[in-house]
N, C-alpha and C positions, 0 to 999 in steps of 0.2 A: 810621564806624569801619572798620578795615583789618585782615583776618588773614593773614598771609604776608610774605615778603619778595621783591618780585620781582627782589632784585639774590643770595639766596642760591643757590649753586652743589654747595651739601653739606646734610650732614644737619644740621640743629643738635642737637646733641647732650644741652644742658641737660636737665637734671633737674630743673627746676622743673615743676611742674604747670601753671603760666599762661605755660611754651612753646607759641606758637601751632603750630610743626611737630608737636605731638601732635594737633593737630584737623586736621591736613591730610591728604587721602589718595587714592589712586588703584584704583579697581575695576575686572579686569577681568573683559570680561563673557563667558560664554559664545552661542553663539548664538542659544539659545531666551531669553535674557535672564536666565540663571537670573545665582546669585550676586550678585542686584542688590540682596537683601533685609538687613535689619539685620546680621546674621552674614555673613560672609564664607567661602569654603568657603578652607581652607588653600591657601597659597601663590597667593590670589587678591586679595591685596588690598596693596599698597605705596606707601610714602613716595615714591617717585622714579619714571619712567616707565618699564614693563616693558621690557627689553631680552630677554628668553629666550623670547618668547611671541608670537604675533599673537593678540590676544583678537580672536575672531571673531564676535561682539556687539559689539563696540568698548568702548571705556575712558569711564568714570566718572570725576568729580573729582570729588571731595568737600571741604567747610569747613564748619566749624562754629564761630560768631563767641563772643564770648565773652557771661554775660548776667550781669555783675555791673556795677554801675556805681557808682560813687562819690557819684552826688545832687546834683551841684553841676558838673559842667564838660561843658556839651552836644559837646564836641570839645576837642581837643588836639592841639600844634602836628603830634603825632607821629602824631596822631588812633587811638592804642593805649591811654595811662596812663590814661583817664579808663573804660577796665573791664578786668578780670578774670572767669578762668573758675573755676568755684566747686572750693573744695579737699575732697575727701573729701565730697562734694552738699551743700555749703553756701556762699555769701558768704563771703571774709575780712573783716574786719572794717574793713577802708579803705576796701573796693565793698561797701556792706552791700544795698545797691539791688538787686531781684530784677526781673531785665527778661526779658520772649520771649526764648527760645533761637533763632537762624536757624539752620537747617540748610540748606545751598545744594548743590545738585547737576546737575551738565552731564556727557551721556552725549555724548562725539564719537565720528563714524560713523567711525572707523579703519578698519575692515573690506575700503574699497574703495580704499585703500593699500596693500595685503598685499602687493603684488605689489614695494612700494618697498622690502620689507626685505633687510638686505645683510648675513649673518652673519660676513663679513670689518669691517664698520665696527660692531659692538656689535648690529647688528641692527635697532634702533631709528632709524625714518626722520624720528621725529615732532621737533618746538621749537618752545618759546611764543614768541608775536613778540614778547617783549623779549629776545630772542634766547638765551632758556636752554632747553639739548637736556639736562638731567638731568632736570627734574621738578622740584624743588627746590624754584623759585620760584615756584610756585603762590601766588598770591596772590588774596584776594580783597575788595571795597568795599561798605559798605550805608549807604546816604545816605536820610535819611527824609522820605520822599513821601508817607503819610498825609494822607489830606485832613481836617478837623477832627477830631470824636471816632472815625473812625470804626477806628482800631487799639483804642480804648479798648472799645467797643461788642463789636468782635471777642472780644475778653478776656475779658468779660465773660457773653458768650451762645454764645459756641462752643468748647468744650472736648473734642471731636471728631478724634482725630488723621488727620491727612488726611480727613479727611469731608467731608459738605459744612458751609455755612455761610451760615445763609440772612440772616442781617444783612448781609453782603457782594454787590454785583454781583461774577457772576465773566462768564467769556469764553474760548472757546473755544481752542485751538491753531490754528487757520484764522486765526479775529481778532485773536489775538494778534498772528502773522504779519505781517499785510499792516502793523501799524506801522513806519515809515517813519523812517529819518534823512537830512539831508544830509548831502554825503560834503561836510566842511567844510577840504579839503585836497589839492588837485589831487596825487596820486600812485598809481602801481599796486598793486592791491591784492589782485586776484583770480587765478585761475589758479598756475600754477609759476613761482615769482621768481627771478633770479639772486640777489636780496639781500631781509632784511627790508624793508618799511618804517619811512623811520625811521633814526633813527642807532642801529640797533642790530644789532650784528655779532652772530655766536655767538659767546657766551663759555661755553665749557665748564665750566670752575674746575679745580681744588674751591675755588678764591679767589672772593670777592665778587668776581660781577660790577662794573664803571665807567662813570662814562656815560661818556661823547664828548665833547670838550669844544667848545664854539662851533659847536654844530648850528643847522645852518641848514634841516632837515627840513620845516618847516613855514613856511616865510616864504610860500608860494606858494598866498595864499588868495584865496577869491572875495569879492568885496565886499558878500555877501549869507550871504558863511558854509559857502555848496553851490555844486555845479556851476550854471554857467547852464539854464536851463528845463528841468532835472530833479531828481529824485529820486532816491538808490543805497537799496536795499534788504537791496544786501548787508550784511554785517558786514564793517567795519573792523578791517585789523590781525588776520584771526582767528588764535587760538593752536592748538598740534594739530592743524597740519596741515605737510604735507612740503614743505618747502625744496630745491630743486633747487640744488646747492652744487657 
């Protein structure tokens, strides 16, 4: 399932309750890491990416997916209609299905960018690399990798918020780490770009972002998928961080 849109360039505005822009959100943090906690301290917490501020802790994304489900369709073309978020703390009656709430959050280290802000250009030096500099389109994916019963097992014996969970192997932040991707697409990635990677320009809006049409970004693979006789460790494509433009 999917929450966000990564081609929105404004606020969605609907008044519906199972607008996914009411679950999306951006935290910034102060130093000591404060304001990271359920509440938000005023004028620290926003839809769009802070343009008035270097949060000096750096920035928060927040999502929260939806956990109602309809009972019948494991995905959708749209991979959205087959759940909703519950109206006034309950299921509507189309997603009666009561499933884990995911709450996902990613703190990016902005802090050691401070220096890129330019109060002549809105101030904000940051865009996610599908090349939107509002914030907007924060989007986010959750595909299920559970290995047999064992989210079932979860459910079941750990009801512990953030605690531990001893039904579960966990692992460290070190071991987490060292897991490894190939980089399955010869292009630059790292450092200060003159351009995204990618056919994707900055598109500001407030109009839906476009693709590109007849991108050819990616025709330049390895025949094994990754570079020849290594390994990239970095993150591909990362979002939030400065564009040298």
């Amino acid at each position: 399932m999917i929450v966000g849109d990564p081609m929105l360039r404004s606020l969605n505005t609907s008044s519906s309750s199972n607008s996914d822009s009411n679950y999306l959100n951006y935290r910034c943090l102060a130093a000591d890491d404060s304001n990271g906690g359920p509440v938000a301290s005023p004028g620290t917490s926003s839809k769009a990416f802070f343009t008035d501020r270097k949060c000096v802790g750096g920035v928060r994304a927040e999502a929260t997916f939806p956990s109602c489900w309809d009972g019948v369709n494991l995905d959708m073309p749209d991979h959205k209609s087959h759940m909703r978020y519950p109206v006034r703390g309950a299921c509507p009656s189309t997603h009666p299905v009561v499933v884990p709430s995911i709450f996902l959050e990613i703190v990016w280290d902005t802090a050691k960018f401070s220096g890129l802000w330019d109060p002549t250009r809105d101030g904000n030096p940051f865009v996610w690399s599908m090349g939107d500099p509002t914030g907007y389109g924060q989007h986010a994916d959750y595909v299920f990798g559970w290995q047999g019963d064992s989210l079932q097992r979860a459910m079941d014996t750990c009801n512990s918020y953030g605690g531990p969970c001893p039904t579960l192997k966990t692992q460290t932040i070190e071991q987490a780490n060292k897991c490894a991707q190939k980089n399955r697409v010869r292009e630059p990635i790292d450092g200060l770009l003159n351009a995204l990677p990618g056919c994707n320009p900055i598109q500001p809006g407030p109009a839906q972002a476009t693709l590109v049409p007849n991108c050819n970004a990616t025709k330049d693979y390895d025949a094994d998928g990754g570079p020849p006789n290594g390994r990239v460790t970095g993150r591909r494509g990362v979002p939030a961080m400065p564009v040298a433009t």
